[in-house]
Legacy VTK file of the C-alpha trace (Angstrom):
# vtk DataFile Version 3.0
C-alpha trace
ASCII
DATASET POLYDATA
POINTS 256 float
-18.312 2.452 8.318
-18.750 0.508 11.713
-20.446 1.851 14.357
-20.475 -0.723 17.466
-19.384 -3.844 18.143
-20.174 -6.271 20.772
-17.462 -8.002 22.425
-16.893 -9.940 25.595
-13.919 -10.290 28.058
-12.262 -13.593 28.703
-13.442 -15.655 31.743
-11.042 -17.301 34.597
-10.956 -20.802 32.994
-10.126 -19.266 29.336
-7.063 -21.863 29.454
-9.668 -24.418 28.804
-10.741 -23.679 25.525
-10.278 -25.406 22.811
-6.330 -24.896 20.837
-5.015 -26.678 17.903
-1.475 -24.840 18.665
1.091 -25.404 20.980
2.471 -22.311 22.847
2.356 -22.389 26.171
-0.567 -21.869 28.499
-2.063 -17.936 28.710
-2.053 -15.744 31.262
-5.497 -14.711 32.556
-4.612 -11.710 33.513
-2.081 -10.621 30.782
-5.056 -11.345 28.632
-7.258 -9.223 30.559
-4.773 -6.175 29.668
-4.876 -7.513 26.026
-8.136 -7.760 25.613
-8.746 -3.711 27.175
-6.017 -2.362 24.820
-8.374 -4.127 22.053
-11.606 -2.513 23.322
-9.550 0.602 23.795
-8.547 0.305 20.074
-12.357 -0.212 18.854
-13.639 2.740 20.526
-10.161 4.891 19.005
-11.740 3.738 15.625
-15.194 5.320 16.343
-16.677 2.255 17.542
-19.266 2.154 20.522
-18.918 -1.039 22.470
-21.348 -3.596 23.566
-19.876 -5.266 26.325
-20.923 -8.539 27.563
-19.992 -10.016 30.728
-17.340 -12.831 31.018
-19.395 -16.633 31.074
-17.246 -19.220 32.186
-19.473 -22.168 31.007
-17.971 -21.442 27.766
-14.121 -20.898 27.604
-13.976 -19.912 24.384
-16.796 -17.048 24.315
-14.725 -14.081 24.005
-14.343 -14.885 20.636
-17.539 -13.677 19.904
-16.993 -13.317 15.784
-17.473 -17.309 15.567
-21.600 -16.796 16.438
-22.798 -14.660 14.108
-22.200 -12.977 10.302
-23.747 -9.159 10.441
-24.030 -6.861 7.613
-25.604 -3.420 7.970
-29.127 -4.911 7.590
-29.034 -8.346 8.363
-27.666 -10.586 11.188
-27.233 -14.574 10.749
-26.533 -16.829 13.567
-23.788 -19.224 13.379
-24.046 -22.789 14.445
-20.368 -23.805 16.132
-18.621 -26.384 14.591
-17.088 -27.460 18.269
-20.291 -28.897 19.997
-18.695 -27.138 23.776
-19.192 -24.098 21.673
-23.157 -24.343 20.676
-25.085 -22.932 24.374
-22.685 -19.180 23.326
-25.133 -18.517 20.486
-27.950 -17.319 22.464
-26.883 -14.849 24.711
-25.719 -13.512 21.006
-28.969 -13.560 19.626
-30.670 -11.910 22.382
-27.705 -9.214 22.075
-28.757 -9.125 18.838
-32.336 -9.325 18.495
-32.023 -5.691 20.243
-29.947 -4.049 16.800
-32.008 -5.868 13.967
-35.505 -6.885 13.093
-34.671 -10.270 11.623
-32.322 -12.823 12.859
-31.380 -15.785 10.225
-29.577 -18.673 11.732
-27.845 -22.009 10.505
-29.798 -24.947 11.920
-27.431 -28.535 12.585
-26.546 -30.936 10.505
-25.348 -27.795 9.306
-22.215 -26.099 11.237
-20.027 -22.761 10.897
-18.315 -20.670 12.731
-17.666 -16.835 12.064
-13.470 -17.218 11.647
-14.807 -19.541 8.202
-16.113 -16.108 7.045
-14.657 -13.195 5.432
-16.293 -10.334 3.839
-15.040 -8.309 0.871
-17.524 -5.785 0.295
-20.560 -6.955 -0.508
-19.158 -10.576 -1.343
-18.315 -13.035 1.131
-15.654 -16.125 1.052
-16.866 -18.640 3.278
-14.502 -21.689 4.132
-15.298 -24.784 4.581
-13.144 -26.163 7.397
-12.928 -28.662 9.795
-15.494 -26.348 12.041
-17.770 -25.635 9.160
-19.155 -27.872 6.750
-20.762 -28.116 3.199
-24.508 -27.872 4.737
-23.430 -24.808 6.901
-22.004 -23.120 4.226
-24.843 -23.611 1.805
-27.416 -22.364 4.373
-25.279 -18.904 5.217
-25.078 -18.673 1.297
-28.881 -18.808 1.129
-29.346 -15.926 3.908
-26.750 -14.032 2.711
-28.532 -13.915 -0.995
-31.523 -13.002 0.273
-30.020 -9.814 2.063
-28.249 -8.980 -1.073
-24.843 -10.264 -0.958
-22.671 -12.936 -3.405
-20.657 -15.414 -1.754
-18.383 -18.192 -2.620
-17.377 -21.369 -1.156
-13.402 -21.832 -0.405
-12.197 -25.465 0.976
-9.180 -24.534 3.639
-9.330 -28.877 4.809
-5.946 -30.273 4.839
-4.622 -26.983 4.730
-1.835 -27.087 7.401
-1.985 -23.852 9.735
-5.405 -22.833 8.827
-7.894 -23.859 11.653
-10.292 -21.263 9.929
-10.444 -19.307 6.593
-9.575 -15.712 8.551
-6.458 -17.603 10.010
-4.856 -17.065 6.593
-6.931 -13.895 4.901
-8.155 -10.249 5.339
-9.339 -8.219 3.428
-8.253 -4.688 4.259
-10.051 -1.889 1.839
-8.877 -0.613 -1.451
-9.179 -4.054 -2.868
-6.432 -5.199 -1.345
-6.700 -9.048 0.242
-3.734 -10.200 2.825
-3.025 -13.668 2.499
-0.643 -16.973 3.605
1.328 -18.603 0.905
-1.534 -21.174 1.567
-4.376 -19.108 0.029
-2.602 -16.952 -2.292
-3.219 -18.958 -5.843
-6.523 -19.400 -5.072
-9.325 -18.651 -7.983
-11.378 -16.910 -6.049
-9.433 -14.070 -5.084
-8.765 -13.259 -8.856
-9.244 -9.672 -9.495
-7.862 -8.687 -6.119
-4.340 -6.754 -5.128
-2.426 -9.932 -3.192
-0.632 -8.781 -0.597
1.764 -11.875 0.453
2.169 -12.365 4.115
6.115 -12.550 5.346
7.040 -16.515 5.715
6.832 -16.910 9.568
4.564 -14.042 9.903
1.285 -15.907 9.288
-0.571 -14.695 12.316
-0.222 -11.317 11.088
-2.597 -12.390 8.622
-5.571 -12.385 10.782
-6.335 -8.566 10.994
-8.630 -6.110 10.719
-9.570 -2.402 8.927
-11.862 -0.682 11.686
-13.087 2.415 9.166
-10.308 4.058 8.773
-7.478 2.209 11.291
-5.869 -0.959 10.890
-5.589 -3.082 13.756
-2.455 -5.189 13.312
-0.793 -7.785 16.245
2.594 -6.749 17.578
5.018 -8.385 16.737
5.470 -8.819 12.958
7.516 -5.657 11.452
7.791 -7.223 7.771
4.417 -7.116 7.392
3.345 -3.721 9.081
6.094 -1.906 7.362
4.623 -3.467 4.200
1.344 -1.857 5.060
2.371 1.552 6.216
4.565 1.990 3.005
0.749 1.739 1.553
-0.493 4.636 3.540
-3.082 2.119 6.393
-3.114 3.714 10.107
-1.981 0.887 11.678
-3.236 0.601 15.894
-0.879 -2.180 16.879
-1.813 -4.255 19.611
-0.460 -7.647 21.776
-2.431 -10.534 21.125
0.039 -13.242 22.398
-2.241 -14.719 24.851
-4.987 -15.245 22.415
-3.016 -16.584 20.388
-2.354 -19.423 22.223
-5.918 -20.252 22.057
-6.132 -19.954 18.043
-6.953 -16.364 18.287
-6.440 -13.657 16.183
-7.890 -9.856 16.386
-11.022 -10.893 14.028
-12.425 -13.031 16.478
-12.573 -10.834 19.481
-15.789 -8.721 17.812
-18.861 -8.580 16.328
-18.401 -4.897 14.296
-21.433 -3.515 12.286
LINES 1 257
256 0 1 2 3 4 5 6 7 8 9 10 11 12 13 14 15 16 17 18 19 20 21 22 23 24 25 26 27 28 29 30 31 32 33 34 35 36 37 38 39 40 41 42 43 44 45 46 47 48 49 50 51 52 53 54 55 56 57 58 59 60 61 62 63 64 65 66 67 68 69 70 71 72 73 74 75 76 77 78 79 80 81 82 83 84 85 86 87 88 89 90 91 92 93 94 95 96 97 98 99 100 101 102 103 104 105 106 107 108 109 110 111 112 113 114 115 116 117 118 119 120 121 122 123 124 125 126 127 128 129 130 131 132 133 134 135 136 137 138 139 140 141 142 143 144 145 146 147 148 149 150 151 152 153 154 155 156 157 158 159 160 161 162 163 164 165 166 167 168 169 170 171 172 173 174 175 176 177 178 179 180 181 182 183 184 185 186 187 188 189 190 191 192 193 194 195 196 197 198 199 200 201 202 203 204 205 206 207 208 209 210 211 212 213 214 215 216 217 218 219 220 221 222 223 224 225 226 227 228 229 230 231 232 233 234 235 236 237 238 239 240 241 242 243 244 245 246 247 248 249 250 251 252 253 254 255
């Protein structure tokens, strides 16, 4: 069960970011109204928030899950794979440093960012992307064995549409993994319930369980009809404007 999660509001220049899609430029304040109903959402799930203020020397810092990989007792700092992205780590490790004893953190040539990683239980499938390499992954491997945890290594490069691993997986509870035709015949996700995301649905792919809510983007009925025939409280909520910035409702928290 989650219990907080930090997260941080988009800044005026949040156009600037960095996007590997094409969809038009967001609106600030449209995202603004997103990114409340999303808070809103986290606290509806039981969640106490952590709320850090906008800083617009980094355009992409509301996506907070890229610096750091937390488990319920340890905390590892990422190292961004975009080098405009490397100064958001340490107002994340100070935020940090006031919730656990011990903070781990990927030193360069290594690189990662949070969207490579995604947890399934007490194993974790990190990807190794054009944001996170070999040396990154190895290192959050190392930490995360020490703390307890199994991981494995998946390589998402070349994979068209997948700018991180959580662009095309989730894993949502009851051993059931959502995936992109992309990721779905991969080895390591042998043992788990597939749950095939619609064709032209992909972004739906990137959500979350919060306890015991889904959060789910608007906007993709195949796919939340699939998962309310299963039973999952689904909380869905407009992400468009993220979106246009490679977004997706993972990377808008830190939840432990």
């Amino acid at each position: 069960m989650f219990t907080k999660a930090i997260v941080r509001a988009p800044s005026e220049n949040f156009a600037d970011g960095l996007t590997s899609v094409d969809l038009g430029v967001p609106d600030f304040e449209k995202a603004l109204v997103q990114h409340k109903a999303y808070c809103e959402a986290l606290v509806q799930c039981g969640l106490e928030l952590i709320e850090l203020e906008p800083d617009a020397r980094y355009p992409d810092s509301t996506f907070v899950e890229d610096t750091a990989i937390l488990t319920e007792n340890s905390a590892v700092i990422m190292q961004p794979g975009a080098a405009s992205r490397s100064g958001e780590i340490l107002s994340i490790a100070k935020t940090l440093a006031e919730s656990y004893d011990r903070l781990d953190a990927v030193q360069p040539p290594g690189t990662i960012d949070g969207g490579d990683v995604c947890q399934i239980e007490n194993h974790f499938l990190i990807g190794v992307s054009d944001r996170t390499n070999e040396a990154g992954a190895e290192q959050l491997s190392k930490y995360l064995k020490a703390a307890g945890s199994t991981s494995s290594h998946v390589d998402i490069r070349g994979l068209d549409g997948l700018l991180h691993l959580k662009s095309g997986i989730s894993y949502i509870g009851d051993n059931r993994v959502l995936v992109t035709d992309s990721l779905a015949s991969r080895k390591e996700l042998e043992g788990f319930e597939i749950l095939d995301v619609p064709e032209g649905e992909e972004h739906a792919a990137n959500c979350i369980r919060v306890n015991d809510h889904v959060l789910f983007p608007a906007g993709f009925p195949k796919l939340k009809d699939k998962l309310e025939t299963l039973s999952y409280n689904i909380i869905a909520l407009e992400m468009s404007e993220f979106q246009k910035m490679d977004g997706g409702l993972s990377c808008l928290s830190l939840r432990f």
